[in-house]
Jmol script that loads the backbone (N, CA, C; Angstrom):
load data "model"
ATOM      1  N   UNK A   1       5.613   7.549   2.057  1.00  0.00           N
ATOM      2  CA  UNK A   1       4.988   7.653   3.352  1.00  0.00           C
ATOM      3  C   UNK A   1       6.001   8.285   4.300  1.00  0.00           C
ATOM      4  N   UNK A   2       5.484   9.592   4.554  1.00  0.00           N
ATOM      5  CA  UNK A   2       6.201   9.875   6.029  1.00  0.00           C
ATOM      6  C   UNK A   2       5.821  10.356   7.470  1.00  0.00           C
ATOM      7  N   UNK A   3       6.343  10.557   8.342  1.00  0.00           N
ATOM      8  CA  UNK A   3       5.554  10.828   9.397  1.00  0.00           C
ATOM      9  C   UNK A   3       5.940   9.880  10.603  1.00  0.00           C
ATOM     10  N   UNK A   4       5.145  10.174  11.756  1.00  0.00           N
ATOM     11  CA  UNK A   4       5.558   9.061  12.926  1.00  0.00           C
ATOM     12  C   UNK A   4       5.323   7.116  12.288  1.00  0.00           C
ATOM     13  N   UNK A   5       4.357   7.319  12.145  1.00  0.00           N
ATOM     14  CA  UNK A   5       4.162   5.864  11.563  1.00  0.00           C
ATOM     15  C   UNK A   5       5.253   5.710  10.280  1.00  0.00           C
ATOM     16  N   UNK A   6       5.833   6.009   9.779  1.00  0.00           N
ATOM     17  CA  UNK A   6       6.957   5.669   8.815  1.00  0.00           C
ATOM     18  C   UNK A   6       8.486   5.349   9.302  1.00  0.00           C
ATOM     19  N   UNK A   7       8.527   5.999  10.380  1.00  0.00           N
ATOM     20  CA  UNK A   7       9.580   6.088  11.344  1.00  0.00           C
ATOM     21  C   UNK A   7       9.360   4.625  12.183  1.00  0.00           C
ATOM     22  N   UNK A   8       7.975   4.626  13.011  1.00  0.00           N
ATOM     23  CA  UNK A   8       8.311   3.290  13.539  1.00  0.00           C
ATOM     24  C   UNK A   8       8.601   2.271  13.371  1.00  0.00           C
ATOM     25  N   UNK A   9       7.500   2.313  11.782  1.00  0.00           N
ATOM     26  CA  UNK A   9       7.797   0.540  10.915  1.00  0.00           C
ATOM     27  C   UNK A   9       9.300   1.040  10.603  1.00  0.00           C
ATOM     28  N   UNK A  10      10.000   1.682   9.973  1.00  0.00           N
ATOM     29  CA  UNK A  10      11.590   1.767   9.410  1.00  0.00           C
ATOM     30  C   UNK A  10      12.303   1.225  10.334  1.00  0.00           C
ATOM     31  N   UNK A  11      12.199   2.199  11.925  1.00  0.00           N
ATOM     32  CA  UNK A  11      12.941   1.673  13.406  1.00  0.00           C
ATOM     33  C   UNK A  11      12.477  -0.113  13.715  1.00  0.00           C
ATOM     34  N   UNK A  12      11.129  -0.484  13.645  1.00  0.00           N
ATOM     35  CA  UNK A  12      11.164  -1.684  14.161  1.00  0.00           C
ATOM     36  C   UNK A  12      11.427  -2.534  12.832  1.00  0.00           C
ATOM     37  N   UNK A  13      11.796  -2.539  11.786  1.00  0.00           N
ATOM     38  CA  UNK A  13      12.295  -3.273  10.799  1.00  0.00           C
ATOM     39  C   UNK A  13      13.645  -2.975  10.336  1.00  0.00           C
ATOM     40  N   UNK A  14      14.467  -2.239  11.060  1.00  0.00           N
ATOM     41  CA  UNK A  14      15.996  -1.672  10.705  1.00  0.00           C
ATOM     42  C   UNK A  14      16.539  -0.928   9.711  1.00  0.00           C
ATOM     43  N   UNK A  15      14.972  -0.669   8.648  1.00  0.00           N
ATOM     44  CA  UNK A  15      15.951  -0.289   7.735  1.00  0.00           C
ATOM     45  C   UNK A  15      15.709   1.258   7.451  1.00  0.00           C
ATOM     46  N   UNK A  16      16.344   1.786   6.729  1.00  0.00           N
ATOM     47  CA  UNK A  16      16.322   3.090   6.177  1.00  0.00           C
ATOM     48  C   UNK A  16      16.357   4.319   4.783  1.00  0.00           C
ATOM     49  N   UNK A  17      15.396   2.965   4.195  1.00  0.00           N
ATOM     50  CA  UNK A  17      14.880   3.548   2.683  1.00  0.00           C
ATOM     51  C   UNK A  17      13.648   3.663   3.320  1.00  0.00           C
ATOM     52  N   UNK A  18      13.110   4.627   2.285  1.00  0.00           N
ATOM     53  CA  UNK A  18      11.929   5.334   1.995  1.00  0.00           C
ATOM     54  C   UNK A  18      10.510   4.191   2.131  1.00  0.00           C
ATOM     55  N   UNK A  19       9.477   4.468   2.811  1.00  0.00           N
ATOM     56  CA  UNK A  19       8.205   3.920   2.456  1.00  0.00           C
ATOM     57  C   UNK A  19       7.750   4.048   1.316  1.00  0.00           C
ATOM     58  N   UNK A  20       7.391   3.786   0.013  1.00  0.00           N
ATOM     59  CA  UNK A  20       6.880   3.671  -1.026  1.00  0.00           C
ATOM     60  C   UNK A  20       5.421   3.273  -0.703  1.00  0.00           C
ATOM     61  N   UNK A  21       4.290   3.802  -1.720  1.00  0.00           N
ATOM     62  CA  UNK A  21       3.297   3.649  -2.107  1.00  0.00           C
ATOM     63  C   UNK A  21       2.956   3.600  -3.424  1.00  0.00           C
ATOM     64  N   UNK A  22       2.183   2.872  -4.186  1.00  0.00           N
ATOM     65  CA  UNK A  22       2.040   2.331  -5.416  1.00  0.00           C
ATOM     66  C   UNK A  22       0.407   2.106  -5.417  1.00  0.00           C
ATOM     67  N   UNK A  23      -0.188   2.851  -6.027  1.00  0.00           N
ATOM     68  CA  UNK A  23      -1.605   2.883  -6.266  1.00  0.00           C
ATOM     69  C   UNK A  23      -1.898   2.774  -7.838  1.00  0.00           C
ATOM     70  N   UNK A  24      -2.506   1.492  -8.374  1.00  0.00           N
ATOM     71  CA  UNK A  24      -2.941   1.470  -9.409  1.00  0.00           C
ATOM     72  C   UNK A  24      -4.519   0.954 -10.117  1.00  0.00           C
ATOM     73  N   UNK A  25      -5.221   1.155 -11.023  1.00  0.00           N
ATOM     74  CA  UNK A  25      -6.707   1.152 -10.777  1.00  0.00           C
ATOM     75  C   UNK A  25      -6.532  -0.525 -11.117  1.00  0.00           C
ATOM     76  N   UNK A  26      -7.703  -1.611 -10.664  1.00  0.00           N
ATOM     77  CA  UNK A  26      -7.448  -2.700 -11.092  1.00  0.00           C
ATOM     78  C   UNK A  26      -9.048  -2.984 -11.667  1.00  0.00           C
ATOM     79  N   UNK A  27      -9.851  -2.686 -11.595  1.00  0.00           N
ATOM     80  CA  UNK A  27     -11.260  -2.692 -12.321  1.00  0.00           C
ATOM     81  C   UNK A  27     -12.008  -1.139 -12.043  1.00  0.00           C
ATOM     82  N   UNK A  28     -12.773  -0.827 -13.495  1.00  0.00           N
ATOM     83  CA  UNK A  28     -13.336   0.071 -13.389  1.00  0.00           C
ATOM     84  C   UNK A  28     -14.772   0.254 -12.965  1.00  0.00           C
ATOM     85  N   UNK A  29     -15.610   0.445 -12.160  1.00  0.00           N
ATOM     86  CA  UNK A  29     -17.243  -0.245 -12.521  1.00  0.00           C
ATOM     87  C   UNK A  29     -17.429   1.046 -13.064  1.00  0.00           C
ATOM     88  N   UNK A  30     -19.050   0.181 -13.650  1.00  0.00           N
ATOM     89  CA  UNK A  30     -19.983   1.234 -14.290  1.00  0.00           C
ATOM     90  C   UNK A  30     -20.344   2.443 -13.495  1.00  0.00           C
ATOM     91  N   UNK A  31     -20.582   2.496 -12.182  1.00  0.00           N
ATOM     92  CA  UNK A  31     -20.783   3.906 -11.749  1.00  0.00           C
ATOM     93  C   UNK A  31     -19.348   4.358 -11.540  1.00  0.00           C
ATOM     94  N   UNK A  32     -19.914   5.893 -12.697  1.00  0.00           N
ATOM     95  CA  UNK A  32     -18.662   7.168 -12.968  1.00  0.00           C
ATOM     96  C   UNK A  32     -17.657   7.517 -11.591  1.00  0.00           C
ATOM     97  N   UNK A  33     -16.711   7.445 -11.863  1.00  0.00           N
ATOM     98  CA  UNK A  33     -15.814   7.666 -10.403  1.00  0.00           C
ATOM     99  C   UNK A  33     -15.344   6.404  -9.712  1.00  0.00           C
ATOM    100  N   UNK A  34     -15.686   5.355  -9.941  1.00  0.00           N
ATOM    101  CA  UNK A  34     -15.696   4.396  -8.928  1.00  0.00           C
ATOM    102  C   UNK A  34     -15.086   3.312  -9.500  1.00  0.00           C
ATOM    103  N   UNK A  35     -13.509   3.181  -8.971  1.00  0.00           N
ATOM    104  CA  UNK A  35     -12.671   1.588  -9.395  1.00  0.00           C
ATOM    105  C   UNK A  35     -12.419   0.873  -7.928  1.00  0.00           C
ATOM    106  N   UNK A  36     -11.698  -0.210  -8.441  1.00  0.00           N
ATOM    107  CA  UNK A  36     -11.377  -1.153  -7.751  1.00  0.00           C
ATOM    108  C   UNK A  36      -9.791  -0.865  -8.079  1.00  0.00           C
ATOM    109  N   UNK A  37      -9.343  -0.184  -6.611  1.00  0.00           N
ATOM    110  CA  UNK A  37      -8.058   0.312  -6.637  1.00  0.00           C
ATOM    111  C   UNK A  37      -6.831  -0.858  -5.962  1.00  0.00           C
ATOM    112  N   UNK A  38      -5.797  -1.187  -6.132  1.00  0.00           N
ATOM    113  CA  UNK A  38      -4.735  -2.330  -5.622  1.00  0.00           C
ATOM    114  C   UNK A  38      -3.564  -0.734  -5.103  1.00  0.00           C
ATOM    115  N   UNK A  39      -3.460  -1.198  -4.040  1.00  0.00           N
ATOM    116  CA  UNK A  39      -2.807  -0.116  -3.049  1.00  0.00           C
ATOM    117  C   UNK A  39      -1.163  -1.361  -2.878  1.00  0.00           C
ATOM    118  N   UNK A  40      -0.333  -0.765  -3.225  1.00  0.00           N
ATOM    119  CA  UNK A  40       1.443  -1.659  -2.367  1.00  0.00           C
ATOM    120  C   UNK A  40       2.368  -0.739  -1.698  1.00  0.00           C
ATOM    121  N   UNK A  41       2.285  -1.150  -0.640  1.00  0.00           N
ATOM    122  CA  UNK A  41       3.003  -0.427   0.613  1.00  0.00           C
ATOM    123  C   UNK A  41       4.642  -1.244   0.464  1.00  0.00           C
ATOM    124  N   UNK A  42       5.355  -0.717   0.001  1.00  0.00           N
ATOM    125  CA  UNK A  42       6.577  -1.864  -0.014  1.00  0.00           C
ATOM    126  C   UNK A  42       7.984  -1.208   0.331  1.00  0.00           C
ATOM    127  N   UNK A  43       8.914  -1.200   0.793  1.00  0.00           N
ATOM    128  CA  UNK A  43      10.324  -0.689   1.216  1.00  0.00           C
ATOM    129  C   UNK A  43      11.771  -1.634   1.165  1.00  0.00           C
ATOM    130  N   UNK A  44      12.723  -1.876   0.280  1.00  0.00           N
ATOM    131  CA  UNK A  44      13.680  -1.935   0.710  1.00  0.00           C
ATOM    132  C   UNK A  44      14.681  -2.046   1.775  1.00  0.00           C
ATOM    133  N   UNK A  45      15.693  -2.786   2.022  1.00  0.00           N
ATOM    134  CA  UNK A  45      16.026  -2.645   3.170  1.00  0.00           C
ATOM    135  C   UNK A  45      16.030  -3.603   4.563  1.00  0.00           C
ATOM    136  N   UNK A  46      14.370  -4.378   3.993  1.00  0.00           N
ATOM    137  CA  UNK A  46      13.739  -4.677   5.589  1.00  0.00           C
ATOM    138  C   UNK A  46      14.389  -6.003   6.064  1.00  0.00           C
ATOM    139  N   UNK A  47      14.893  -5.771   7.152  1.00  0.00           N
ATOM    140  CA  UNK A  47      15.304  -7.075   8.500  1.00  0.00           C
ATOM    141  C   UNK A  47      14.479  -7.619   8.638  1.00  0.00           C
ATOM    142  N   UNK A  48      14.124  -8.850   8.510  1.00  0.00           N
ATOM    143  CA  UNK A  48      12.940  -9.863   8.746  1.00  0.00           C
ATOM    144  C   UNK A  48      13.315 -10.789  10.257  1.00  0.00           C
ATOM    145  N   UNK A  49      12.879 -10.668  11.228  1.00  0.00           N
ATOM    146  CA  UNK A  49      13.685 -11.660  12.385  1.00  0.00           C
ATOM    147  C   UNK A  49      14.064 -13.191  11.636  1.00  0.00           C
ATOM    148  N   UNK A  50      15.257 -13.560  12.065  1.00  0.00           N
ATOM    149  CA  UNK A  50      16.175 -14.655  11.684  1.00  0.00           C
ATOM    150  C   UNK A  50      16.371 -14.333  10.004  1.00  0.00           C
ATOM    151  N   UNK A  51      16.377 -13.177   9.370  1.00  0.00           N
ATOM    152  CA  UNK A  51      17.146 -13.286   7.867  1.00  0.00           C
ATOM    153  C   UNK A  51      18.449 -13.191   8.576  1.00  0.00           C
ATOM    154  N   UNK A  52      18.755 -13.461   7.236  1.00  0.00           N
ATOM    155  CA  UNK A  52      20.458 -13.512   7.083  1.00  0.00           C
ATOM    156  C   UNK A  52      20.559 -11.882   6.305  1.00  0.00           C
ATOM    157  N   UNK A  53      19.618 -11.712   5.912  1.00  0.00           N
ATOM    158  CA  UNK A  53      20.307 -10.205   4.663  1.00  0.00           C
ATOM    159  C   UNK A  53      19.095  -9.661   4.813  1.00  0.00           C
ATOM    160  N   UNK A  54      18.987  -8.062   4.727  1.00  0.00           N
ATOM    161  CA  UNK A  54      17.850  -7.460   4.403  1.00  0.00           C
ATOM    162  C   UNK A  54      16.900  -7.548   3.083  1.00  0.00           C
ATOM    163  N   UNK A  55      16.116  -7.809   2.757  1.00  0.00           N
ATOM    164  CA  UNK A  55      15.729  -7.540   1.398  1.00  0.00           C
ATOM    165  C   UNK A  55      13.969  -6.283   1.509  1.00  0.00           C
ATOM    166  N   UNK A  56      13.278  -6.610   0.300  1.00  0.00           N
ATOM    167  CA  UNK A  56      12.202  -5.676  -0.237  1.00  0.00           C
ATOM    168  C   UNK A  56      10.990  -6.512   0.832  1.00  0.00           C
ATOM    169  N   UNK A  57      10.082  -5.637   0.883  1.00  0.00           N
ATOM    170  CA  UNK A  57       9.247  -6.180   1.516  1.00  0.00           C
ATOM    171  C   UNK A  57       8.058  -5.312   1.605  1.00  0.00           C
ATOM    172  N   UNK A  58       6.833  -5.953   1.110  1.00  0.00           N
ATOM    173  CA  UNK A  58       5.801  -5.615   0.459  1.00  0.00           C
ATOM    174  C   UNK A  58       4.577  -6.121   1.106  1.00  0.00           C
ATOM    175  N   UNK A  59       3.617  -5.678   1.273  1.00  0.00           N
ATOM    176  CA  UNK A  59       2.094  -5.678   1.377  1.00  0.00           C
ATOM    177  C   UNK A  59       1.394  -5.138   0.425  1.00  0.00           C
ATOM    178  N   UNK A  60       0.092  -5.696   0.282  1.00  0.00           N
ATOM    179  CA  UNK A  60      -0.956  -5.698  -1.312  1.00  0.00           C
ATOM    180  C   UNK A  60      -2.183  -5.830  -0.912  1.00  0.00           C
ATOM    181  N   UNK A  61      -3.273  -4.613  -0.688  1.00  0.00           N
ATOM    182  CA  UNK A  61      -4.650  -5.220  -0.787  1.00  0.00           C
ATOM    183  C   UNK A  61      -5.513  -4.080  -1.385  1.00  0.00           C
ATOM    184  N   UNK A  62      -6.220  -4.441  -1.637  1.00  0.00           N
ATOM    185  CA  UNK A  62      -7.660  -4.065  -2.730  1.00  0.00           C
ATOM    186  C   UNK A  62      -8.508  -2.618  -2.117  1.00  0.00           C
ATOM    187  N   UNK A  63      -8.915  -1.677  -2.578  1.00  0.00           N
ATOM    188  CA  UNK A  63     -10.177  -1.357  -2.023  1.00  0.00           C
ATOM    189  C   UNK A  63     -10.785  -0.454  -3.090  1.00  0.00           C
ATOM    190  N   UNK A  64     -12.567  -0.309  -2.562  1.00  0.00           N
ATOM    191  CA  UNK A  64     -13.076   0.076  -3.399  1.00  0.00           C
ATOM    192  C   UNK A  64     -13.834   1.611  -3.559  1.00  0.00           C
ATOM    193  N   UNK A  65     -12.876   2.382  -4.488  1.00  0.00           N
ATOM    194  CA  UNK A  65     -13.277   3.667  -3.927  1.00  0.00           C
ATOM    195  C   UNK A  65     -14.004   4.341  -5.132  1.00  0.00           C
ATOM    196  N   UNK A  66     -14.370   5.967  -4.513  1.00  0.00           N
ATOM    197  CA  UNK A  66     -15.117   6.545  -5.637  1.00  0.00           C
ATOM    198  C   UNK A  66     -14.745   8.216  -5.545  1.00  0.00           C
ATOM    199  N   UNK A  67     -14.878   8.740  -6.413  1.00  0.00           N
ATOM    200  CA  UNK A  67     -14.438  10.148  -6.196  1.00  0.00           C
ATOM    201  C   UNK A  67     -15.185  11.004  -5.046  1.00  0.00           C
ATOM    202  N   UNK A  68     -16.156  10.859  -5.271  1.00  0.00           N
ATOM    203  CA  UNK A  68     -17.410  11.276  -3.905  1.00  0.00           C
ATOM    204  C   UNK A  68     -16.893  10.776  -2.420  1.00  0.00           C
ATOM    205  N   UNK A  69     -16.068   9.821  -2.175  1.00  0.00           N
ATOM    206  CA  UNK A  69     -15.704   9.211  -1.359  1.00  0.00           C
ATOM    207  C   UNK A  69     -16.226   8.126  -0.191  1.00  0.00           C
ATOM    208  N   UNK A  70     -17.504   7.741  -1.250  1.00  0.00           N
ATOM    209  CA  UNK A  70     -18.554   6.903  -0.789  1.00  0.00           C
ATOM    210  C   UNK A  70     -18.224   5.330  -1.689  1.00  0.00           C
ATOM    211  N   UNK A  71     -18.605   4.307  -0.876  1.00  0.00           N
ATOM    212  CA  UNK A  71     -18.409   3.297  -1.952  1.00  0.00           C
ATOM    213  C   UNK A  71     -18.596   3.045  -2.682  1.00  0.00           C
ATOM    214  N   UNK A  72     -19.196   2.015  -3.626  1.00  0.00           N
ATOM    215  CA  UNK A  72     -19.578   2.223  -5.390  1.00  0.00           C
ATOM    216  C   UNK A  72     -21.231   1.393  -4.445  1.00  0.00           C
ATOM    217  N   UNK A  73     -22.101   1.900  -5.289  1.00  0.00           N
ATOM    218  CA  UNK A  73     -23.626   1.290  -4.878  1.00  0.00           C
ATOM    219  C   UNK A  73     -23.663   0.177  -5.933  1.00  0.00           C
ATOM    220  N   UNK A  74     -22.797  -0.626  -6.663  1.00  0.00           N
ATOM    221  CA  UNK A  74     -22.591  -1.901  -7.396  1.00  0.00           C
ATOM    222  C   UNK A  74     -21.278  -2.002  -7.668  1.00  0.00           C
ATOM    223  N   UNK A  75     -21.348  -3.654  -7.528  1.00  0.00           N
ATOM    224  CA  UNK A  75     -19.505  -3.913  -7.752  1.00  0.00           C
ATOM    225  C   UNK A  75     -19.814  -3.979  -8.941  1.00  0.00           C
ATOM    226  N   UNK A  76     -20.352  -3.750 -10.026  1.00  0.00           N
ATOM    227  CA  UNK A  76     -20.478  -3.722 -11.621  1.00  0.00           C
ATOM    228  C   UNK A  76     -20.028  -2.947 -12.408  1.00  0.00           C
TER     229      UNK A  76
END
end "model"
wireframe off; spacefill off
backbone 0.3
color backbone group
């Protein structure tokens, strides 16, 4: 991730490794094109208010996409 928004979270969390993104499929449904994708936004580095040491620091959530870029018309 780069750009203004990569810069701010880095500046308001102190640190200065790279934004990482990690996209992997986590269910496939039956309509063609269309999984249940797990997205992790995670970076190295990060100052947590009151740590003592920087460490990794990660966010994780779900969504459900399709090549068409419409949602799946069944979670099946």
């Amino acid at each position: 991730m780069t750009g203004e928004s990569a810069d701010a979270i880095s500046q308001r969390f102190k640190a200065n490794t790279p934004i990482s993104i990690d996209v992997t499929t986590d269910k496939r449904y039956r309509q063609p094109g269309c999984s249940r994708l797990k997205v992790t936004f995670w970076q190295d580095g990060v100052w947590l208010p009151g740590a003592q040491a920087p460490r990794k620091q990660s966010i994780e959530f779900g969504i459900n996409y399709c090549l068409d870029g419409l949602p799946p018309k069944s979670l099946q």
